[in-house]
TORKOL-4160 file (C-alpha; in steps of 0.2 Angstrom, whole numbers, padded with zeros to 4 digits, m for minus):
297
<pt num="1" X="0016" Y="m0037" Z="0466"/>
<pt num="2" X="0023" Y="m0041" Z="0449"/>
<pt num="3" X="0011" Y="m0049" Z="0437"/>
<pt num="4" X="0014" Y="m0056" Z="0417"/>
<pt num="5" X="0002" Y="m0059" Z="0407"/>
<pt num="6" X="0007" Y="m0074" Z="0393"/>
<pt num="7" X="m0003" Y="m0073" Z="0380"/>
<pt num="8" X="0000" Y="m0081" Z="0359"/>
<pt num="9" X="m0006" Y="m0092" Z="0347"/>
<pt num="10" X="m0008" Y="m0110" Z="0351"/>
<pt num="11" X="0008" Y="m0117" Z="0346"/>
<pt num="12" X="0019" Y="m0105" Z="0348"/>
<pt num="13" X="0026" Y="m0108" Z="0363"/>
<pt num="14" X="0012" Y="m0099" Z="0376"/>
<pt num="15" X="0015" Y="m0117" Z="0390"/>
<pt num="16" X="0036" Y="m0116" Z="0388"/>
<pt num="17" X="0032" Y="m0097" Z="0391"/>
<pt num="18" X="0024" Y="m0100" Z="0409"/>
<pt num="19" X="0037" Y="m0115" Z="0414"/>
<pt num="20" X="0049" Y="m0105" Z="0411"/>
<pt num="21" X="0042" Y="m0092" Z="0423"/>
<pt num="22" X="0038" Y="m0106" Z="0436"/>
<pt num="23" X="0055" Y="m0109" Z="0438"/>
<pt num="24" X="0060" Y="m0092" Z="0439"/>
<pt num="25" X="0048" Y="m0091" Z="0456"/>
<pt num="26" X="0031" Y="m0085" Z="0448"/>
<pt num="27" X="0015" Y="m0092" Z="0453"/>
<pt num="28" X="0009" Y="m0100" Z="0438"/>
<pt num="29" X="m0010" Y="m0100" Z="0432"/>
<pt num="30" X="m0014" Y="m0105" Z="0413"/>
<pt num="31" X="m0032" Y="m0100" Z="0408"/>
<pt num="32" X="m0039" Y="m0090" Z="0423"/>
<pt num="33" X="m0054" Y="m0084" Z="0417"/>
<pt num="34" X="m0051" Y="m0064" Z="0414"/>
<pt num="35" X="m0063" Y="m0059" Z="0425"/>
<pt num="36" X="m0054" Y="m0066" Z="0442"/>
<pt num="37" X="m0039" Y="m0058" Z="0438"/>
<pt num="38" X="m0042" Y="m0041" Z="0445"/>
<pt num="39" X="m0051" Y="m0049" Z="0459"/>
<pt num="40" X="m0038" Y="m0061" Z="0461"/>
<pt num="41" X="m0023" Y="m0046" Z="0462"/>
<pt num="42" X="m0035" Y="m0035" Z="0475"/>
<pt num="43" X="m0035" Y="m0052" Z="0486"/>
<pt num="44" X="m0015" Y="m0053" Z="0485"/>
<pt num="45" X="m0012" Y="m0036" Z="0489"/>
<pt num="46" X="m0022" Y="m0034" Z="0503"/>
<pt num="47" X="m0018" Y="m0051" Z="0512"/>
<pt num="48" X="0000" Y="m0049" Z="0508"/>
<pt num="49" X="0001" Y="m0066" Z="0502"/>
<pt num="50" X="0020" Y="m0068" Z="0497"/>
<pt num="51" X="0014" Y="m0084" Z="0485"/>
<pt num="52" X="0007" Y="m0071" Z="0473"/>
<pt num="53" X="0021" Y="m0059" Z="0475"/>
<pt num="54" X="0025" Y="m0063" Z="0457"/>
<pt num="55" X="0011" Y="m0070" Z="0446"/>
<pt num="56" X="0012" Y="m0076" Z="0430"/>
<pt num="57" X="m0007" Y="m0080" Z="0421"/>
<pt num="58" X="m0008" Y="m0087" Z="0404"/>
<pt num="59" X="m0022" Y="m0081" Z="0395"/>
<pt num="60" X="m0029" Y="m0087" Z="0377"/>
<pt num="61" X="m0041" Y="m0094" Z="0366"/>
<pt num="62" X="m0050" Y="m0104" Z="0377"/>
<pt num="63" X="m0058" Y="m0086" Z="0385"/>
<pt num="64" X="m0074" Y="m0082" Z="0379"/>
<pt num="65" X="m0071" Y="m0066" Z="0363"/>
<pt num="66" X="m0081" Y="m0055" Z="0371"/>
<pt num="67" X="m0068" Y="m0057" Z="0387"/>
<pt num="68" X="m0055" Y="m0056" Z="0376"/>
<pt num="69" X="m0061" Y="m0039" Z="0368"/>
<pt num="70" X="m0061" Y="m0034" Z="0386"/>
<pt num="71" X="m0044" Y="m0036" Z="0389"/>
<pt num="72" X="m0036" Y="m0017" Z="0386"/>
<pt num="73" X="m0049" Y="m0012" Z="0400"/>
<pt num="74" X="m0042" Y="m0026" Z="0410"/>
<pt num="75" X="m0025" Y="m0020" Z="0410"/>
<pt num="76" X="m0028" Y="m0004" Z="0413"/>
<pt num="77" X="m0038" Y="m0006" Z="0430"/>
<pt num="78" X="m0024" Y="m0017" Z="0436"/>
<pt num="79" X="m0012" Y="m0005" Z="0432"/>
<pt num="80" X="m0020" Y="0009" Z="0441"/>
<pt num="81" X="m0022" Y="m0003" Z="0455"/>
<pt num="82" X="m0004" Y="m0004" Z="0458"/>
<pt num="83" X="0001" Y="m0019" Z="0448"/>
<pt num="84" X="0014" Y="m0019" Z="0438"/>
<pt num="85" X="0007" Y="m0028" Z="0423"/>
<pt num="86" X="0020" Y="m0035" Z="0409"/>
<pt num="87" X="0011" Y="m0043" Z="0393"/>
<pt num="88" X="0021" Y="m0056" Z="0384"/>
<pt num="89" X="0014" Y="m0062" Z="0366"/>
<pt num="90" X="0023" Y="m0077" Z="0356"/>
<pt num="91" X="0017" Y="m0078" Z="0340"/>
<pt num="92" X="0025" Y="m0089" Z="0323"/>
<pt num="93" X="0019" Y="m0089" Z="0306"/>
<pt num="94" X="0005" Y="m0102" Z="0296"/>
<pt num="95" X="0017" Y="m0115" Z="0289"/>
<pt num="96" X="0026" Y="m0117" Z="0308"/>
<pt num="97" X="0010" Y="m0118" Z="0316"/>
<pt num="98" X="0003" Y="m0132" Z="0305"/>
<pt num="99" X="0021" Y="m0140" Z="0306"/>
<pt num="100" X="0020" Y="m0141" Z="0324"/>
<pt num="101" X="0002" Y="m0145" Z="0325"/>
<pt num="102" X="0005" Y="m0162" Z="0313"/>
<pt num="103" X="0017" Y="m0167" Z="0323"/>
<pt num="104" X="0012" Y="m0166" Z="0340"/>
<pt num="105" X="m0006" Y="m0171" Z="0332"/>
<pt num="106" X="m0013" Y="m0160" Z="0347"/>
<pt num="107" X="m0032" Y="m0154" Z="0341"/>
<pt num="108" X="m0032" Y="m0136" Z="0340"/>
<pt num="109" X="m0044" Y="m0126" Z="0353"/>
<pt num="110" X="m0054" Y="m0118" Z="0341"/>
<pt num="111" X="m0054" Y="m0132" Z="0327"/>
<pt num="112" X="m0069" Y="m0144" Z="0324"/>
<pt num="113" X="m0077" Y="m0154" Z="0311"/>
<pt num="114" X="m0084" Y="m0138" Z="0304"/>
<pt num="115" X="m0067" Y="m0126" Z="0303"/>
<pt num="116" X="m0050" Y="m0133" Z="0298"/>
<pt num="117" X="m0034" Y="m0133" Z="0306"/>
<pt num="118" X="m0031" Y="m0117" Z="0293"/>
<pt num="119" X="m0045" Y="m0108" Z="0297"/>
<pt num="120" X="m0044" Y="m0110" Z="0316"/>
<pt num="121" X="m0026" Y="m0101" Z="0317"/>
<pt num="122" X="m0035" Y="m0088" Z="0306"/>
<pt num="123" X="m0050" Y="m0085" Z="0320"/>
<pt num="124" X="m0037" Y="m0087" Z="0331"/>
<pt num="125" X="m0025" Y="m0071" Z="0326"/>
<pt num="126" X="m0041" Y="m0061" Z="0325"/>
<pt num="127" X="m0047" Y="m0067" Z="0342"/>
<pt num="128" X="m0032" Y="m0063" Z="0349"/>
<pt num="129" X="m0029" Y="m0045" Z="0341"/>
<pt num="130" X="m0034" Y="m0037" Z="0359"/>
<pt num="131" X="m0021" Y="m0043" Z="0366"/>
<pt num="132" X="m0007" Y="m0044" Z="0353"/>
<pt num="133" X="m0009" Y="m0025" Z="0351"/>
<pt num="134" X="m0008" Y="m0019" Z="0370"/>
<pt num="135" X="0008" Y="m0031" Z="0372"/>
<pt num="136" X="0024" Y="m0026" Z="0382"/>
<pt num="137" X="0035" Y="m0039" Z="0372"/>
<pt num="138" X="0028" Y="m0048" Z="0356"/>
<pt num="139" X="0042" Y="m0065" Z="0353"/>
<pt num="140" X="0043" Y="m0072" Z="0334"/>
<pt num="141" X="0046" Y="m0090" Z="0337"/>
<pt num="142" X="0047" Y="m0096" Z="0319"/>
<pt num="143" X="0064" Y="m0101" Z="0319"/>
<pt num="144" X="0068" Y="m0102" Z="0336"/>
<pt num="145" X="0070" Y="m0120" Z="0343"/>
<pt num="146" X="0065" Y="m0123" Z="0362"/>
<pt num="147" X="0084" Y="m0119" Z="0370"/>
<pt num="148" X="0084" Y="m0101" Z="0361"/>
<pt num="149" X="0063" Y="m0097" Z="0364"/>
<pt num="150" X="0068" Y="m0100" Z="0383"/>
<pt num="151" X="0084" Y="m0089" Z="0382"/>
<pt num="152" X="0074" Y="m0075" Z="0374"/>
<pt num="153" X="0059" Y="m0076" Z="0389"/>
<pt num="154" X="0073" Y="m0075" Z="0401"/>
<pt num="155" X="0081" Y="m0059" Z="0394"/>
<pt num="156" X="0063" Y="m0054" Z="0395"/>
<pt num="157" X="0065" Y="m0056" Z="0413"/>
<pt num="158" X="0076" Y="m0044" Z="0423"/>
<pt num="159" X="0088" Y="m0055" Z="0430"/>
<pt num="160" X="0080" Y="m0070" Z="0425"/>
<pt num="161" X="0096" Y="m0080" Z="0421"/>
<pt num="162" X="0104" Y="m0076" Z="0436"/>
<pt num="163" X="0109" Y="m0088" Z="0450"/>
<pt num="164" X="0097" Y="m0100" Z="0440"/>
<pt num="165" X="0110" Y="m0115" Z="0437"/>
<pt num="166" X="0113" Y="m0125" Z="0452"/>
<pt num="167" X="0131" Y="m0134" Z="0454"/>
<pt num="168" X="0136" Y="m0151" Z="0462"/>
<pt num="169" X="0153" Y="m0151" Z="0464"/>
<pt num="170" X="0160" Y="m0170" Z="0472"/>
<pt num="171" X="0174" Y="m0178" Z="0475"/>
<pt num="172" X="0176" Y="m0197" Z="0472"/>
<pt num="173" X="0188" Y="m0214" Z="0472"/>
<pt num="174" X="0192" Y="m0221" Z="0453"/>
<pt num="175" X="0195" Y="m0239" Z="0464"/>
<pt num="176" X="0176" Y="m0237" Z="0469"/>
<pt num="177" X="0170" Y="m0232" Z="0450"/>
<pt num="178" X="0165" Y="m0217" Z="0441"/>
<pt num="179" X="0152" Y="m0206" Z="0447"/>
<pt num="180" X="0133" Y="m0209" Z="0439"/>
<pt num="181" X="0126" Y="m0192" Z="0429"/>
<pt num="182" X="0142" Y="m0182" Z="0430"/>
<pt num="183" X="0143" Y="m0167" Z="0419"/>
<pt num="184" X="0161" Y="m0166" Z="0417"/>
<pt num="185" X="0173" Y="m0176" Z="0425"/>
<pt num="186" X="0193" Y="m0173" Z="0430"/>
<pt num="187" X="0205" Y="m0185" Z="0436"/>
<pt num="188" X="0219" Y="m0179" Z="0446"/>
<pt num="189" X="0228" Y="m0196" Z="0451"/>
<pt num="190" X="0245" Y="m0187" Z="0444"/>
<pt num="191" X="0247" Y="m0175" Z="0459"/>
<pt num="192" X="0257" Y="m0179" Z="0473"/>
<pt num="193" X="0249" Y="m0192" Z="0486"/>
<pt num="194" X="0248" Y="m0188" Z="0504"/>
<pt num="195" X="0242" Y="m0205" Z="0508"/>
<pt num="196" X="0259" Y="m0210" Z="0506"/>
<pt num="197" X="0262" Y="m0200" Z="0518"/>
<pt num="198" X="0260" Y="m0209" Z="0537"/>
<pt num="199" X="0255" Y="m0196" Z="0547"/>
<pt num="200" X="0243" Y="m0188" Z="0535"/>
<pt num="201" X="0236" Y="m0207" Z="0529"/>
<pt num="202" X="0221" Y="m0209" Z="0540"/>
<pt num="203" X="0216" Y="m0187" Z="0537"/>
<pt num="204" X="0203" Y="m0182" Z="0521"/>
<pt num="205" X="0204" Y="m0166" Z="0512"/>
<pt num="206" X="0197" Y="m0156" Z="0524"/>
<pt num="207" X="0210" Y="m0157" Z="0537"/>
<pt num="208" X="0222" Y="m0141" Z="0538"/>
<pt num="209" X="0237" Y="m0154" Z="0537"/>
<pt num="210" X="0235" Y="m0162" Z="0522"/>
<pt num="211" X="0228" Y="m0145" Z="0513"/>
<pt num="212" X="0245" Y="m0139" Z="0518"/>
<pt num="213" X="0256" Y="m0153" Z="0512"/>
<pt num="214" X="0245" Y="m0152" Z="0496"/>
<pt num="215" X="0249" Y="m0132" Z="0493"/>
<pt num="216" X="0266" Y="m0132" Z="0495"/>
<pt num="217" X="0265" Y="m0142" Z="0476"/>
<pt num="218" X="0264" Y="m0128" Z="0463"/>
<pt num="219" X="0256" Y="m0142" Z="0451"/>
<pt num="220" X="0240" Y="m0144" Z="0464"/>
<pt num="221" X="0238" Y="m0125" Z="0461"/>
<pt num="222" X="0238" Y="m0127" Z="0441"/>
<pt num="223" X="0227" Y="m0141" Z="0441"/>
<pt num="224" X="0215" Y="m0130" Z="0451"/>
<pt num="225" X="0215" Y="m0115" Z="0443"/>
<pt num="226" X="0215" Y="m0126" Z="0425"/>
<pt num="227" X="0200" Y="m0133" Z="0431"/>
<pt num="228" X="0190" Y="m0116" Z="0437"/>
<pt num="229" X="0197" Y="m0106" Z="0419"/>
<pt num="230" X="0187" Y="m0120" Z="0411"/>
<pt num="231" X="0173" Y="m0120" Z="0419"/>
<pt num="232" X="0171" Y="m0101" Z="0421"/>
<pt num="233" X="0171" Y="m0105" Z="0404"/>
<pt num="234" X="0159" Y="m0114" Z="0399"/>
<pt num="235" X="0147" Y="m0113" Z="0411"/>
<pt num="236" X="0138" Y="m0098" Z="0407"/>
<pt num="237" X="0135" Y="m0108" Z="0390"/>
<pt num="238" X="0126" Y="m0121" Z="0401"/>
<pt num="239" X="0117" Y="m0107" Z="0408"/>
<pt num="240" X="0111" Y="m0099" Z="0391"/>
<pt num="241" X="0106" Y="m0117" Z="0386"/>
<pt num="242" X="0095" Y="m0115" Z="0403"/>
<pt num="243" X="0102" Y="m0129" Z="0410"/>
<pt num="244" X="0097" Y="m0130" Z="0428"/>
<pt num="245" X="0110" Y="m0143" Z="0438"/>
<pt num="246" X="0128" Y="m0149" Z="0432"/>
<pt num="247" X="0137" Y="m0160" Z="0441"/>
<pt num="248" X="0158" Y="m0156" Z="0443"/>
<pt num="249" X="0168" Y="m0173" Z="0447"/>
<pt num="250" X="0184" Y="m0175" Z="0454"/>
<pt num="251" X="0192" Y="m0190" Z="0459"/>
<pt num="252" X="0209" Y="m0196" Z="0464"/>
<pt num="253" X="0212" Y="m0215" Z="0467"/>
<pt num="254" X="0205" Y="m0216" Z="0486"/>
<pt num="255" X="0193" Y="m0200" Z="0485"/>
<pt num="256" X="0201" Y="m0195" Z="0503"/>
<pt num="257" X="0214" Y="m0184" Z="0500"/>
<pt num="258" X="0216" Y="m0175" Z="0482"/>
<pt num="259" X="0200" Y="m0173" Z="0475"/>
<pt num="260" X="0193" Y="m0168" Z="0492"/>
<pt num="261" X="0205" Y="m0153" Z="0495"/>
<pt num="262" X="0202" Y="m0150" Z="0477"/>
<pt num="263" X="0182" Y="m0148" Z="0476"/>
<pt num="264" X="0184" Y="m0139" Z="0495"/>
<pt num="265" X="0194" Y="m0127" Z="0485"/>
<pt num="266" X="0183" Y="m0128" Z="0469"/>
<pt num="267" X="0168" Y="m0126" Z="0479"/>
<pt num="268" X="0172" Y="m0111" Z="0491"/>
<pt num="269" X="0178" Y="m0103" Z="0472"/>
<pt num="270" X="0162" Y="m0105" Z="0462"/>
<pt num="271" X="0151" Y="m0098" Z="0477"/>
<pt num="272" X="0158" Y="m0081" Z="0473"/>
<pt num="273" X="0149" Y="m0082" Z="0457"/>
<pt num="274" X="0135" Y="m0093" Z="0459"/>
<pt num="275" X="0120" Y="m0093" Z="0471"/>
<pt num="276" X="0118" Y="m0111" Z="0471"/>
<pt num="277" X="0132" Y="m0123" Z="0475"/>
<pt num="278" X="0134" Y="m0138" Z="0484"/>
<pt num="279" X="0150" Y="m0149" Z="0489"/>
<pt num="280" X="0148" Y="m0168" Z="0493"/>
<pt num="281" X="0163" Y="m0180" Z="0496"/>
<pt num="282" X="0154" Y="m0198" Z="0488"/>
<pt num="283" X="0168" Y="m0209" Z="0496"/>
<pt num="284" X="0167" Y="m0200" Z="0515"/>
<pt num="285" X="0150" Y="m0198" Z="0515"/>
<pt num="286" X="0147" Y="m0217" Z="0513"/>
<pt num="287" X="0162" Y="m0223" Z="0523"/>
<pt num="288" X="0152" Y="m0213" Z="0537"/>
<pt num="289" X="0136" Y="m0219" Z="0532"/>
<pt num="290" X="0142" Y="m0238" Z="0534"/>
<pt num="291" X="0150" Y="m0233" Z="0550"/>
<pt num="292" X="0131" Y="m0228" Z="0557"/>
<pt num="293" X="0124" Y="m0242" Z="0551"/>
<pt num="294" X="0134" Y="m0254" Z="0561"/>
<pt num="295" X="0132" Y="m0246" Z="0577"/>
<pt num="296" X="0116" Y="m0243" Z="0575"/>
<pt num="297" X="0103" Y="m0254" Z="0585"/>
């Protein structure tokens, strides 16, 4: 079992911290009472529940001080139970803090009509001391904006930032319009046309035949490579800007023939590197969807 602890000062970052955890695959809890976390871990372990295998609990002002004061003694019973506890503190200075406070106009959990804004991120550091001092990893988010707080949580990560972007790659017609929410878009109309072609006219892509006739062209082999040098790279700076989907188009003028073979290609390529890619052909897929609709009852 693999559990983190996201702890900080309001403001600094502590709810990007855990979402960016959720979508690594932790089960996120924010503000479970100290007291159930060693409880909570003993239950996991013994039941084996996978859910819990990696657990990621935000922990803040909201607990009670005296909890709070607790919380060395906290960690050190989970750890000699086995889990392997990571404590993460986000932390920025005064002037940020009141910046981003007067711009969200969030109320601040320890503020009231008897202690100011000010004072409360003053009570709030000293509150917090506990746990600021036992931390694994203490990030300074002062000048960070939200794309480079999220890269520096995922080096925090072992192999957090891998296989986490998720590629569509899809083939389409020009003559039935572009493609809605395409990331980047190519247009490969110049290469040679096997529709002109009788026998390979009524084929896709996909068939052995046409990909043939298409590879004996050595500029359908530059296009394609052209194509994978620019997205190996630029890709990765999608990745680091913790982009989670981009959609690759490539469309010929019919979406049968070119851009099929193309994103087959494109496709099989990319899955050498990432975990997560999917190919859709947008004009096949609806010419066989129509198809079923007309001989359905």
């Amino acid at each position: 079992m693999k559990l983190v602890i996201v702890s900080g000062l309001s403001g600094a970052g502590k709810t990007v911290a855990l979402k960016q955890y959720e979508d690594l695959g932790y089960y996120c809890i924010d503000n479970l009472p100290l007291a159930l976390v060693g409880p909570m871990a003993r239950r996991a372990i013994r039941r084996l529940d996978q859910r819990f295998d990696r657990l990621a609990i935000g922990i803040d002002a909201r607990e009670s001080p005296k909890e709070i004061e607790k919380f060395p003694r906290y960690l050190e019973y989970l750890r000699e139970q086995g889990v392997e506890t990571r404590v993460l503190f986000l932390r920025a200075d005064d002037p940020t803090l009141l910046k981003r406070y007067s711009e969200t106009r969030r109320r601040h959990p320890l503020a009231s009509e008897q202690v100011s804004l000010p004072e409360a991120i003053a009570l709030e550091r000293r509150l917090l001391a506990p746990v600021a001092n036992v931390a694994d990893a203490t990030i300074e988010t002062t000048n960070k904006n939200l794309h480079e707080l999220r890269e520096e949580i995922l080096a925090q990560v072992p192999g957090g930032g891998a296989g986490k972007l998720s590629l569509l790659v899809m083939s389409f017609g020009f003559k039935n319009g572009l493609p809605e929410a395409a990331d980047y878009v190519f247009d490969v109309r110049c290469l040679p046309n096997p529709h002109w072609e009788p026998t390979l006219r009524k084929m896709t892509g996909r068939d052995a035949a046409v990909a043939a006739w298409l590879e004996r062209f050595p500029q359908v082999n530059r296009m394609l490579g052209d194509i994978r040098q620019f997205l190996d790279h630029w890709l990765p700076e999608y990745e680091r800007q913790d982009r989670s989907y981009v959609t690759v188009a490539i469309g010929c003028t019919g979406g049968q023939h070119r851009s099929v073979f193309l994103v087959e290609r494109l496709g099989a390529s990319l899955r050498e590197r990432y975990d997560s890619v999917a190919v859709r052909h947008r004009e096949i897929w609806e010419t066989t969807e129509r198809r079923a609709q007309k001989v359905a009852p």
